[in-house]
C-alpha positions, -999 to +999 in steps of 0.1 A: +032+029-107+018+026-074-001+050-047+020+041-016+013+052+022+043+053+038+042+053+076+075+060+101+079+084+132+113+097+121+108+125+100+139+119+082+130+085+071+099+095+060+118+123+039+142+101+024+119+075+013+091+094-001+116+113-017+133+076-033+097+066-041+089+097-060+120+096-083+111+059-092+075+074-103+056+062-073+027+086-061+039+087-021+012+100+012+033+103+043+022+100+076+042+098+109+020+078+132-007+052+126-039+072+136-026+092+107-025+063+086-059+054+092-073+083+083-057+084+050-062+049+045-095+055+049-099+084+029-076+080-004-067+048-024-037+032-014-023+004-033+008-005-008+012+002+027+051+008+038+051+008+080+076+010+100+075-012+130+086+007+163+063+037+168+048+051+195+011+048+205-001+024+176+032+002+163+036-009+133+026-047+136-009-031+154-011-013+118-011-040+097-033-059+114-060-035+115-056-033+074-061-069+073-088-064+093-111-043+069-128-060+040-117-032+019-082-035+024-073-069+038-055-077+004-036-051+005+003-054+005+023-043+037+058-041+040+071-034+071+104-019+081+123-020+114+161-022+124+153-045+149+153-080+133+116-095+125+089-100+151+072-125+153+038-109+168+018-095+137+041-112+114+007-129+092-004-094+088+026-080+065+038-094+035+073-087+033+099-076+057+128-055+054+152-046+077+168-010+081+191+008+067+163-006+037+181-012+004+161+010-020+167-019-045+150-047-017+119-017-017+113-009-051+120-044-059+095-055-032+066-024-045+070-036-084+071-071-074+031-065-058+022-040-087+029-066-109+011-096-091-020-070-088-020-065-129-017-099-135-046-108-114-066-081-134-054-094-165-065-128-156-099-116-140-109-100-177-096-127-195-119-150-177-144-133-190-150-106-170-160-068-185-136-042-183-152-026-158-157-054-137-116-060-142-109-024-128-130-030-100-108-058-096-079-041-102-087-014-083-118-017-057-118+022-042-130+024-084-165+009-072-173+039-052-168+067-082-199+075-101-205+062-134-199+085-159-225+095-189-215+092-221-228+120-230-202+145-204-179+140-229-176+165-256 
């Protein structure tokens, strides 16, 4: 499944959709405003980024963009929620939009739908050729910053 950073300023959203994640075996971080979100985002891996759009301070759209910003995470899948219909400012930073009350079908459809584009880009990256290490990179490219591990630490 998928590490997920979901972002909205309504505290029950944010419980109810973590809480939806979680039971569908998604690993969920929380945060409820951006300047939170960027500092998970840049401390922990984070395969999907859920935002919602109107928040205060640093919106939603603002969010995305800043991801797609950073080398590190410009490939990384946002889906942004509002219950206002979809903007058009920021719209080429998010990939999918989905309008509240979010159908938790549209979500998880939307989350498995980029978890599996992700491992099939992996799959293809190693099948070109590529080592397995070089495919998790791929697959995964916080991996690149963990220390290699010696053979030898294993008993």
């Amino acid at each position: 499944m998928a590490n997920v950073l979901l972002v909205d300023d309504d505290p029950e959203n944010l419980w109810s959709l973590q809480i939806a994640l979680e039971s569908h075996g998604h690993r969920v971080s929380v945060a409820d405003n951006a300047q939170r979100a960027m500092d998970i985002l840049r401390r922990h891996t984070i395969e999907i980024l859920i935002t919602d759009y109107e928040m205060p301070d640093i919106d939603g759209a603002q969010l995305s963009c800043w991801v797609r910003a950073h080398p590190a995470r410009n490939e990384m899948p946002v889906l942004m929620l509002s219950a206002a219909p979809e903007p058009l400012r920021g719209a080429q930073c998010w990939n999918r939009f989905l309008r509240k009350p979010v159908s938790l079908g549209d979500l998880i459809e939307a989350i498995d739908a980029h978890v599996a584009i992700r491992l099939t880009a992996a799959r293809a990256h190693y099948s070109s050729g590529a080592s397995v290490s070089s495919a998790l990179r791929y697959l995964c490219p916080a991996a690149s910053r963990l220390p290699a591990v010696h053979s030898g630490c294993w008993p």
